[in-house]
C-alpha positions in Angstrom: 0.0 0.0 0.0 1.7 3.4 -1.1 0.9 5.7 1.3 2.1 9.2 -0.7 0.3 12.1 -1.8 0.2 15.5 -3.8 -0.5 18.8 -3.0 -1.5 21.4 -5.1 -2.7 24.9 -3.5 -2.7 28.2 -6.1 -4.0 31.2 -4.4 -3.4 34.9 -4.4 -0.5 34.8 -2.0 1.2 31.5 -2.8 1.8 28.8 -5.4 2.6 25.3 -3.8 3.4 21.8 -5.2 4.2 19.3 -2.4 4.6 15.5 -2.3 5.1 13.1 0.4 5.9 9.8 0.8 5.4 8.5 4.5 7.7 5.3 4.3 10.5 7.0 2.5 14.0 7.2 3.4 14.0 11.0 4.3 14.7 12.4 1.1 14.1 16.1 0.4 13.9 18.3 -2.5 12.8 21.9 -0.4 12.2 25.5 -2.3 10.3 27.4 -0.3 12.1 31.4 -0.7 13.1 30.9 2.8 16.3 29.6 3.7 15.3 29.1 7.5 12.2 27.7 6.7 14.7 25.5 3.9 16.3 24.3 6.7 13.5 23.3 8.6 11.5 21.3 6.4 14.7 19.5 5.0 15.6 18.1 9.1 12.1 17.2 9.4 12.5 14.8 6.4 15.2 13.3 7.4 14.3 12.5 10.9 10.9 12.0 10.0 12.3 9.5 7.1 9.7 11.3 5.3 10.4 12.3 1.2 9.2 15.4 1.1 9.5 18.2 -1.6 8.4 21.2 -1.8 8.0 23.8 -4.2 6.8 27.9 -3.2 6.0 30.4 -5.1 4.8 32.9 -2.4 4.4 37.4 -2.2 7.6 37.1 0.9 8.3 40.5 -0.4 5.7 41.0 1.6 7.4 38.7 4.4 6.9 34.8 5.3 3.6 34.6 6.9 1.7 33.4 4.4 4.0 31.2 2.7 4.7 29.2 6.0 1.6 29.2 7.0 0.2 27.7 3.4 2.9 25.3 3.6 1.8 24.0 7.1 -1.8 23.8 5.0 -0.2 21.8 2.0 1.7 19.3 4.9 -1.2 18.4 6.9 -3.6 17.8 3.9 -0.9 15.4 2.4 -0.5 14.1 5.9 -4.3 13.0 6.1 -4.2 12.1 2.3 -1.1 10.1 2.5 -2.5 8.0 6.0 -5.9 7.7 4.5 -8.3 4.9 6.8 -5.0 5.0 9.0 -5.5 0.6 9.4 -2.4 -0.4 11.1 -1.0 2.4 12.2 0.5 2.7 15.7 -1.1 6.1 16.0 1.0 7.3 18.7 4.3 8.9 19.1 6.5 11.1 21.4 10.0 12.3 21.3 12.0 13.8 24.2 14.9 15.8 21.9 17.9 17.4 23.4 19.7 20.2 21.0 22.9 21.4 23.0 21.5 23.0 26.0 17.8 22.9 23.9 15.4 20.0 25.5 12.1 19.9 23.9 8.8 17.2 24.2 6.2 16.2 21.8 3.7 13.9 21.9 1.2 13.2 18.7 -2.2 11.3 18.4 -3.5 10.6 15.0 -6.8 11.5 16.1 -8.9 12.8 13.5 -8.9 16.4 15.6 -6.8 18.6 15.0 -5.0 20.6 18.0 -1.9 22.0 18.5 -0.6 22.7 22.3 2.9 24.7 23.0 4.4 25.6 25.5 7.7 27.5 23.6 9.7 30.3 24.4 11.4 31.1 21.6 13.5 34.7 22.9 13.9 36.2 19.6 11.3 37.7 17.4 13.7 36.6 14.4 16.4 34.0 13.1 17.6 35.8 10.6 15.1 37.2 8.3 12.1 34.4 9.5 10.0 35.7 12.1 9.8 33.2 15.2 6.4 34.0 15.9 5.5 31.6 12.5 6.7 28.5 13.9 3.5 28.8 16.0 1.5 29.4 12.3 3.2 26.4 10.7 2.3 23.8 13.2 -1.1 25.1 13.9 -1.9 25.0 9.9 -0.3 21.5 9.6 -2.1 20.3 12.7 -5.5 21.7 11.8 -5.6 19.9 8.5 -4.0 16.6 9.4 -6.4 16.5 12.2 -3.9 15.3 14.2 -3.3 16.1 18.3 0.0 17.7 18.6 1.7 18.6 22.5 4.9 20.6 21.9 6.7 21.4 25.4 10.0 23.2 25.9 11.5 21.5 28.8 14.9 23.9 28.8 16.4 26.0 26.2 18.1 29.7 25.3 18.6 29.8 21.4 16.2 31.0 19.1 17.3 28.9 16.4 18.1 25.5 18.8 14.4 25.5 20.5 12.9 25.8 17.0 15.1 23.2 15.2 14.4 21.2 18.4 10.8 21.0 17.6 11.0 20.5 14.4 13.1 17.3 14.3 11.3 16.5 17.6 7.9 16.6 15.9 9.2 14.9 13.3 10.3 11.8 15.2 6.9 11.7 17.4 5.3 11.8 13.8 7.3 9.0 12.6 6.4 6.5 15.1 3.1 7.4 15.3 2.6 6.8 11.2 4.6 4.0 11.7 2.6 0.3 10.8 2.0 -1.7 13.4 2.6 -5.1 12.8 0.5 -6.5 15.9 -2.2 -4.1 14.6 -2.1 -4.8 11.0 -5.4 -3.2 9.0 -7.1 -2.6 12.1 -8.2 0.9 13.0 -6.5 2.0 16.1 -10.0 3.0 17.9 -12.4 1.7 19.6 -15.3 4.1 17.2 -13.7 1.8 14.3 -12.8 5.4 12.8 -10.7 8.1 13.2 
């Protein structure tokens, strides 16, 4: 069973193409006008062991906003599209994540409701030319339409950039074990409503 999908999302602000492959090998082909934002999506690939590409076309003359946040959009519907009935899945996943003196928490539940939870304290309003304040945007975007539960807690930290990459390869760890099939489990619906 492939589990993969395509996004495509044109509107006046942004122009996206993603794909995603949930049992890749955490390949990544990332373009999103935002180096920072580069970054991030590349690390959450590879510790997802997602493939994940990503092409933007978005108005960041204007600045990031929208183009993170339509990105989070584009990830969460390929999520749900990509896990479809979700039989087998383990459903469940958390990752305790250290980053130098960084220490962050998250716990996911393929739930079929979306909510995002966070604690962070991210010190900065920028890292480099991203605002910090977007990270929030992103998740709660991706969340929303994955309809997935998603804790993020900051358990120590000091660097802008550490506590952000921190969740995002934390995330993306919680993420993979909770998409992960469970071979005990194996086309069962991990709920007692027989749906999520």
């Amino acid at each position: 069973m492939l589990r993969t999908a395509e996004i495509i999302r044109k509107t006046a602000e942004t122009d996206i193409v993603l794909s995603l492959n949930l049992d890749g090998t955490g390949k990544s082909a990332i373009d999103t006008g935002c180096g920072f934002l580069n970054h991030m999506l590349t690390l959450f690939a590879k510790h997802g062991r997602l493939d994940l590409a990503v092409k933007c076309i978005g108005d960041i003359d204007v600045d990031y906003h929208h183009t993170a946040e339509d990105i989070g959009i584009c990830l969460g519907d390929a999520f749900a599209d990509a896990l479809g009935e979700m039989r087998g899945i383990t459903r469940y996943g958390n990752m305790i994540l250290p980053m130098d003196e960084t220490l962050i928490l998250s716990a996911v539940d393929i739930s079929g409701r979306g909510k995002f939870v966070s604690d962070l304290k991210i010190p900065t309003e920028k890292v480099g030319d991203f605002d910090t304040e977007l990270v929030f945007e992103f998740f709660e975007a991706f969340t929303r339409r994955a309809n997935i539960t998603l804790h993020v807690r900051q358990l120590a930290g000091e660097n802008s950039h550490h506590i952000i990459e921190g969740a995002f390869k934390s995330v993306a760890r919680a993420l993979r074990a909770a998409v992960k099939i469970d071979s005990d489990t194996m086309g069962e619906i991990p709920s007692t409503k027989g749906i999520l």
